[in-house]
C-alpha positions in Angstrom: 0.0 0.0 0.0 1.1 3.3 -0.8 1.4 5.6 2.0 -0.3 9.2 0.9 1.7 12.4 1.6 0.2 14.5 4.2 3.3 17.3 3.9 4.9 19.1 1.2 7.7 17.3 -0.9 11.0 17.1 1.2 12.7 19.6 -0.7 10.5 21.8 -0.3 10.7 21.7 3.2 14.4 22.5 3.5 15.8 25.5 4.9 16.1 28.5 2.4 13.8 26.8 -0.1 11.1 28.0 -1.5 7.1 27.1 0.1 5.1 25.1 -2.5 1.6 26.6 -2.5 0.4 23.5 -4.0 1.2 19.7 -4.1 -0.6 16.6 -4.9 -1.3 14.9 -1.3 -1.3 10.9 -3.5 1.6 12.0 -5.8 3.4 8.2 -5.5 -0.2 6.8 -6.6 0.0 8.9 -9.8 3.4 8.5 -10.1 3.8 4.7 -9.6 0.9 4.2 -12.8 2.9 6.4 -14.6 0.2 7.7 -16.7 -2.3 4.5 -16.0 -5.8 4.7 -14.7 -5.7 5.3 -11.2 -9.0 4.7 -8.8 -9.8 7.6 -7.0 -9.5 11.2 -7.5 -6.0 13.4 -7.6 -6.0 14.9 -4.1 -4.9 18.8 -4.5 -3.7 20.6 -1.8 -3.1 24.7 -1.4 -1.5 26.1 1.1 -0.6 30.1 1.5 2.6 31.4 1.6 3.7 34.7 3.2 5.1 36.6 0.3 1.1 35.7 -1.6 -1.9 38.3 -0.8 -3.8 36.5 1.9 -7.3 37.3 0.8 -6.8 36.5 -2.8 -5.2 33.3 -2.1 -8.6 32.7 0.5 -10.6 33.7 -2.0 -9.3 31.0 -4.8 -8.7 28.4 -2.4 -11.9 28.6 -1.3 -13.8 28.8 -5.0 -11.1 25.5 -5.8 -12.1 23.5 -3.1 -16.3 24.3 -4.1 -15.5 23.2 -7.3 -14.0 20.0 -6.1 -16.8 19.4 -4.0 -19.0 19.9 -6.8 -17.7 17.4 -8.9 -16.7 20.4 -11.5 -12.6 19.7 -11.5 -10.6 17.4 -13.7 -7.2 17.3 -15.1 -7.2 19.0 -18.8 -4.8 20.4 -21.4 -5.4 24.5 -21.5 -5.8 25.4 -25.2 -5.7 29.3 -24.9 -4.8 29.8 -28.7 -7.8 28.0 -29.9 -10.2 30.5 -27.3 -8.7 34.0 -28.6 -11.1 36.5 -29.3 -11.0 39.3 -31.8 -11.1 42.9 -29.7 -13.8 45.2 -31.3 -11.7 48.1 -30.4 -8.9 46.7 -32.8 -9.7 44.2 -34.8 -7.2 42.1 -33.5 -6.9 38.2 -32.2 -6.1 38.2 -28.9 -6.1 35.7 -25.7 -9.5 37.1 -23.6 -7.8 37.5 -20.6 -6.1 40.6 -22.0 -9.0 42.0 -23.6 -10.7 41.6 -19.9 -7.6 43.4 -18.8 -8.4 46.5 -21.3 -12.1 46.5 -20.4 -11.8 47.0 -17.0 -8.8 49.9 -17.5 -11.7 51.0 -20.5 -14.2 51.0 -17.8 -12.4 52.6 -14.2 -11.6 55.3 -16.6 -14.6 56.2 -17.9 -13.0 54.8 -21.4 -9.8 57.2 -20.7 -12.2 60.1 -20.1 -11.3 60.3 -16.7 -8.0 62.6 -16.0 -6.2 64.2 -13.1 -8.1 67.3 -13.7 -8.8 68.5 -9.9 -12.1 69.8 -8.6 -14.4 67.8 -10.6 -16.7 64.6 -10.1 -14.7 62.9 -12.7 -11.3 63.2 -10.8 -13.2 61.7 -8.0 -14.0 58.8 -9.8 -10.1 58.6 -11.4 -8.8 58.5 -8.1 -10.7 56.0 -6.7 -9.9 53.8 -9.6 -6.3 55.3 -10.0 -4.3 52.0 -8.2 -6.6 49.4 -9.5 -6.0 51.1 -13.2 -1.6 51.6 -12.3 -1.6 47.7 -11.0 -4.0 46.5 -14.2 -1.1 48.3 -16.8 1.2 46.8 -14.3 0.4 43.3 -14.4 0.9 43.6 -18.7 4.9 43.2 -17.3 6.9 41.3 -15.4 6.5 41.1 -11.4 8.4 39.8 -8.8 6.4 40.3 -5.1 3.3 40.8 -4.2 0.9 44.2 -4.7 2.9 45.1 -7.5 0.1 44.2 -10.4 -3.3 42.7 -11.0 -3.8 39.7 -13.7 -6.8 38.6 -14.7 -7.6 35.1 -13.1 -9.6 32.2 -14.5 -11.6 31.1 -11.2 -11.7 27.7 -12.3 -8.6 26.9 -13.9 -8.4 26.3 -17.7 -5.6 23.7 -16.4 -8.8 21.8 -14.0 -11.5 22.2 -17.0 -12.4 25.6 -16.3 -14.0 27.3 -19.1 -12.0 30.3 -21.4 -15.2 33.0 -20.9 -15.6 36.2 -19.3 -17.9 35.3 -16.5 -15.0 32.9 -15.8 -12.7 35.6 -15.3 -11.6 38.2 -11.7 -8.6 40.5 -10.9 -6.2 38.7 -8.6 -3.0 40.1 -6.9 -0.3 39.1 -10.2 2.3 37.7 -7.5 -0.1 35.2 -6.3 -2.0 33.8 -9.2 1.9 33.4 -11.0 2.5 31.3 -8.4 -0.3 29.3 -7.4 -1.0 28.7 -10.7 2.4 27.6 -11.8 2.7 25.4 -8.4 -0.9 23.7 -9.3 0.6 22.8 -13.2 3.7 21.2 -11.4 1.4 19.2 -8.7 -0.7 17.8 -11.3 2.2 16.6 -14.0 1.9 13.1 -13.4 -2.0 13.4 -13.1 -3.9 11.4 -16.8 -6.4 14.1 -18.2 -9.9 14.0 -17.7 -9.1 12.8 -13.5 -11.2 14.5 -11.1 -9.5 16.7 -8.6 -10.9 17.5 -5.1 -9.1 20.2 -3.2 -8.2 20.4 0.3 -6.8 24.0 2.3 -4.3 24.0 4.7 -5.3 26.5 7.8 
């Protein structure tokens, strides 16, 4: 009998390395079938690390481990390429998580109607907006630590058969969906697509 893994990876654990935000708790079983059918569904577990923003890593933990519950996650293949859009405003093919991106800059600026202008409603409103708007442009680049951009985030990921679509689609701290979602594509490597995935959260 394999025994399941209730902790990260060794390695991961050493000092100076760096916290895996995710890791498959039966790894062995998916890794002694070595891409055979394996009984049972791939056991995901998320954990958050201190450098991630706490209430965005909450808040996707928390839709992850719904969707588990429900029965809605399985391994998959993203296709992005396949799912790009063309953007009205250009005319262009492009991947709908930047064209969310644009809409919402489009749309906390009024469509770039709002300026710096003092003493006016519509500064108001650009000031409110103003660091939502500097970390959407931000997130277009690279990042290295949290609060430094926002990147679109597919709530159920395309990697776990979540759908390429709008309503699919939320602002996330950059840092921490990076992250989390790379971690998630390493945890599930050995995992056959098309296996369900339930999610568990580490307090």
């Amino acid at each position: 009998m394999v025994k399941k893994r209730t902790a990260p990876p060794r390695k991961a654990q050493a000092k100076g390395a760096r916290i895996v935000s995710a890791y498959l708790e039966n790894a062995d079983v998916f890794r002694t079938a070595k891409g055979g059918k394996v009984d049972g569904p791939a056991v995901l577990v998320l954990r958050n690390r201190p450098d991630f923003h706490k209430r965005d890593f909450d808040r996707k933990a928390r839709d992850l481990q719904r969707l588990g519950q429900e029965g809605r996650l399985k391994k998959a293949t993203p296709d992005r390429d396949s799912n790009k859009v063309t953007d009205r405003s250009t005319g262009k093919r492009r991947t709908r998580t930047n064209v969310y991106r644009d809409r919402l800059i489009r749309r906390l600026t009024k469509g770039g109607r709002l300026s710096k202008d003092k003493g006016t409603t519509a500064t108001n409103k650009y000031l409110a907006n103003k660091r939502a708007v500097d970390q959407l442009y931000a997130g277009k680049g690279p990042i290295t630590s949290r609060g430094q951009g926002l990147d679109p985030d597919h709530i159920q990921d395309l990697q776990m058969d979540g759908e390429d679509i709008y309503a699919n689609l939320r602002p996330m701290d950059a840092w921490t969906n990076r992250q989390i979602g790379s971690d998630i594509s390493v945890a599930l490597r050995d995992v056959p697509e098309g296996t369900p995935i339930i999610v568990k959260v580490l307090p």
